[in-house]
C-alpha positions as CSV (number, residue, x, y, z in Angstrom):
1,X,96.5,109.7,85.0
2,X,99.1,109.6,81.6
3,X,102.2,111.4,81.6
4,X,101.4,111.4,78.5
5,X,104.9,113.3,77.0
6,X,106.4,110.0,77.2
7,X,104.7,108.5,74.4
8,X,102.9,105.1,74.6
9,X,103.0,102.5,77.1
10,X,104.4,99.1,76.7
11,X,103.3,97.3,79.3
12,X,102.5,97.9,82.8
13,X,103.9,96.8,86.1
14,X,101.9,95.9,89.3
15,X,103.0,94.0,92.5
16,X,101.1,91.0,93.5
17,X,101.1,91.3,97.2
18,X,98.9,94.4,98.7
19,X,100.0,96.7,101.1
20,X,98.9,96.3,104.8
21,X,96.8,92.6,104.0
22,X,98.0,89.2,103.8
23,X,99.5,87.6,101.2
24,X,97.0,84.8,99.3
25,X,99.7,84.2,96.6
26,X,103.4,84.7,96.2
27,X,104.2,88.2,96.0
28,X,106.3,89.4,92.5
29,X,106.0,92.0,89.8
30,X,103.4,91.3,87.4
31,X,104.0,92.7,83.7
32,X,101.1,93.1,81.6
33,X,101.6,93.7,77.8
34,X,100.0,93.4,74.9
35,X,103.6,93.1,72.9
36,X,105.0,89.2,72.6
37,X,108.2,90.3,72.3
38,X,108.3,92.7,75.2
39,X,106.7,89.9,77.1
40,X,109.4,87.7,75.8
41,X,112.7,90.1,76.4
42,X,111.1,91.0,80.4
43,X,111.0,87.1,81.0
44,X,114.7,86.6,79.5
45,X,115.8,89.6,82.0
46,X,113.8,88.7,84.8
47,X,112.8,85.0,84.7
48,X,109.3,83.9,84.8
49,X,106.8,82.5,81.7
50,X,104.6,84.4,79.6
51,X,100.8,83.4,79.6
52,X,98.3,84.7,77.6
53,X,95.2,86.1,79.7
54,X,92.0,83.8,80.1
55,X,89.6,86.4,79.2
56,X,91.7,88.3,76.7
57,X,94.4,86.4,74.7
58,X,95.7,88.8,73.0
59,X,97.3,90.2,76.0
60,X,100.1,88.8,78.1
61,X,100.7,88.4,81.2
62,X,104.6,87.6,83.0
63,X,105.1,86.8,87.0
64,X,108.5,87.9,86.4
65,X,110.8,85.9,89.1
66,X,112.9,88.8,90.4
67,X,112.4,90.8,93.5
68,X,114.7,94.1,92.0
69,X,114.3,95.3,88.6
70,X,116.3,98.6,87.5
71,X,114.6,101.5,85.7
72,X,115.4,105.0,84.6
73,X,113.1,107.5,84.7
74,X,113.6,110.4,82.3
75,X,112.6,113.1,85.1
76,X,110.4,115.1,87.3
77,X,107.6,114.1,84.3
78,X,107.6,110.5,84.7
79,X,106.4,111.0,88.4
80,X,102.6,111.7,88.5
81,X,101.2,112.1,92.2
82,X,97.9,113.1,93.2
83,X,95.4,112.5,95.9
84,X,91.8,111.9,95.0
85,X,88.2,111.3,96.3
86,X,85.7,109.9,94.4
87,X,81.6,109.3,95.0
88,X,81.5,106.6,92.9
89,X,82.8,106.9,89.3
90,X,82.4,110.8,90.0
91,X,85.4,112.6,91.0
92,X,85.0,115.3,94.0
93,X,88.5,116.1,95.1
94,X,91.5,115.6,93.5
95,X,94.9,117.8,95.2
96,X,98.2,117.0,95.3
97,X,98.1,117.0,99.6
98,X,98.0,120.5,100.4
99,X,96.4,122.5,97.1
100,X,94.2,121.6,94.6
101,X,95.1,120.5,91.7
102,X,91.2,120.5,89.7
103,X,89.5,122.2,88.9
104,X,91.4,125.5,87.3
105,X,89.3,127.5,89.0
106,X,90.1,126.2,92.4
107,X,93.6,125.5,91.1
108,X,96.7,126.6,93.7
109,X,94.4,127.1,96.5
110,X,94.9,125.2,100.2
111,X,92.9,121.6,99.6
112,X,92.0,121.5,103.5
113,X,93.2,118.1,103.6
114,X,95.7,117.3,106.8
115,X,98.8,117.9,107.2
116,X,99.7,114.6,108.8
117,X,100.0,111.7,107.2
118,X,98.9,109.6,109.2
119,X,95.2,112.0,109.5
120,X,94.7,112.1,106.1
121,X,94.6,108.1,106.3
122,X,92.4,108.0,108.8
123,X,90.0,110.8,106.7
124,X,90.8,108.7,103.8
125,X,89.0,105.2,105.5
126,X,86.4,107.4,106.7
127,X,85.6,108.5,103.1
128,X,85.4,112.0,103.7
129,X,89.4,112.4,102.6
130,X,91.1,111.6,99.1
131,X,93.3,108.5,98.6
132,X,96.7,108.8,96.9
133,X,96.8,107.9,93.0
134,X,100.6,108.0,91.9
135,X,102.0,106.5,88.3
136,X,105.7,106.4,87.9
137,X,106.7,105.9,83.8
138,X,110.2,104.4,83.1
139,X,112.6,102.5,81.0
140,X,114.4,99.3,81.9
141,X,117.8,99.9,82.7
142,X,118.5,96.7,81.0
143,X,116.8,97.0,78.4
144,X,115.9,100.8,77.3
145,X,115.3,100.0,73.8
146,X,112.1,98.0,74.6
147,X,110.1,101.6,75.7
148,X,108.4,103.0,78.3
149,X,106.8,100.8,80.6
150,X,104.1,102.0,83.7
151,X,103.7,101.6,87.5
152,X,100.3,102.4,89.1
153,X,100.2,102.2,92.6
154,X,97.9,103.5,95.5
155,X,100.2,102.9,98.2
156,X,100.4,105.1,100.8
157,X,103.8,104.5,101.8
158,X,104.4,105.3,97.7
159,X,102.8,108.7,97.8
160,X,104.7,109.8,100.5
161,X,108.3,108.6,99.7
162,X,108.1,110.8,96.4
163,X,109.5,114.1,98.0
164,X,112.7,111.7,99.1
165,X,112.6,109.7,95.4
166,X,112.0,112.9,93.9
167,X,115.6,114.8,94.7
168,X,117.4,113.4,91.4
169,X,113.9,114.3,89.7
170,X,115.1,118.0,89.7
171,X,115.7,118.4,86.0
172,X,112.7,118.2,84.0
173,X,114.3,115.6,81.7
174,X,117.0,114.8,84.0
175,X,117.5,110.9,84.1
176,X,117.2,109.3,87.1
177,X,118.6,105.7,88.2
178,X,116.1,103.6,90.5
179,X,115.2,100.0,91.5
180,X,112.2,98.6,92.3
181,X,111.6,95.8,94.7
182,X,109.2,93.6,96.5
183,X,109.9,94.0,100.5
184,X,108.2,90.9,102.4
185,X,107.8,91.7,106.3
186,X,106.9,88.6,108.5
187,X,104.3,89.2,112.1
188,X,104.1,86.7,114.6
189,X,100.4,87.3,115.7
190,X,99.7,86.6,119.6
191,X,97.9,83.0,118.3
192,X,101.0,82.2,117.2
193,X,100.4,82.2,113.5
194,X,102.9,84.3,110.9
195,X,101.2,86.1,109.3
196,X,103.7,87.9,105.7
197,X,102.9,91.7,104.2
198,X,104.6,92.2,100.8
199,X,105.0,95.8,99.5
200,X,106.4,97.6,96.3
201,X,109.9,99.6,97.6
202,X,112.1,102.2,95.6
203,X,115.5,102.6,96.0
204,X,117.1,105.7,94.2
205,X,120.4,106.5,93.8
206,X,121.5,109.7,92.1
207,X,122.4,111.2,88.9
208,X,126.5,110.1,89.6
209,X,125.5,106.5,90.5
210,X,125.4,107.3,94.3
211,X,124.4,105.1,97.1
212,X,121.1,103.2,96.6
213,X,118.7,104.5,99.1
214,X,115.9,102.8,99.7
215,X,112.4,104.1,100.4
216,X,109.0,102.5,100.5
217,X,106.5,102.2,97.7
């Protein structure tokens, strides 16, 4: 799921924490690279220690220490959001929520998924809907020069946020301004135990450096 008109991929972002279970480690962004130096530079910006992977040395791996990192995304082409069902490593279904998006000859017409949200996750657990696949490709506002970097996510919350994150995505290769950040959420259970949810959030502002507005990822 490239966008792949922004060239290569520097390293990749992912938030340790899933959506909707509990947290076994300490939440953060984890940056995967296969670059020392952009290991390196993203630790100097963002705190945490480069390690080199067990089972693959020759890539590295950063628990960065911040919660917010700011990136700029170079338009309505760094956002890639589809829905997709699979059986197996076979693909069945793959739309973007209400049309289909594969294959070209089914290409424009209505998908038959939904039109709640909150339907299509229920068709989703029962295996007979698709599951949302959404990249978003970027630069780090603090450090542009180092390239474009990648965040893969299957959040639901993600998938459905875009339409709000997408209005300073207008322009094709307009820039937009965001932040992304770990949001922790604390439940006191009826046993009395807290139980802590962690899950990637975006907060966008627009094109004149507007208000941040935040929206979950």
């Amino acid at each position: 799921m490239s966008v792949s008109c922004l060239g290569g991929i520097v390293g990749r972002l992912s938030s340790q924490g899933v959506e909707g279970q509990q947290e076994i480690s300490p939440p953060g962004w984890l940056l995967t690279t296969a670059d020392g130096e952009v290991a390196k530079a993203a630790a100097q910006l963002f705190g945490g220690t480069p390690k080199s992977r067990a089972a693959s040395p020759d890539v590295m791996e950063v628990l960065l220490e911040a919660d917010a990192i700011g990136v700029c995304l170079a338009g309505a082409a760094s956002v890639a959001r589809r829905f997709v069902r699979r059986d197996g490593a076979k693909v069945v279904h793959v739309c973007d929520g209400g049309r289909f998006l594969v294959p070209a000859s089914r290409l424009g017409r209505h998908c038959g998924c939904p039109s709640l949200a909150i339907d299509r996750k229920i068709a989703a657990r029962k295996g007979v809907g698709p599951k949302p696949e959404v990249e978003l490709q970027f630069r780090l506002r603090a450090a542009p020069e180092l390239g474009i970097f990648s965040l893969e996510s299957s959040s639901w919350a993600l998938a459905e946020s875009l339409d709000e994150v997408g209005v300073p995505l207008k322009g094709e290769r307009s820039p937009a301004l965001l932040e992304i950040r770990i949001r922790h959420t604390r439940i006191s259970l009826k046993s009395g135990m807290d139980v802590r949810y962690s899950w990637p959030v975006v907060a966008a502002t627009d094109q004149l450096g507007g208000t941040l507005q935040e929206v979950a990822a």
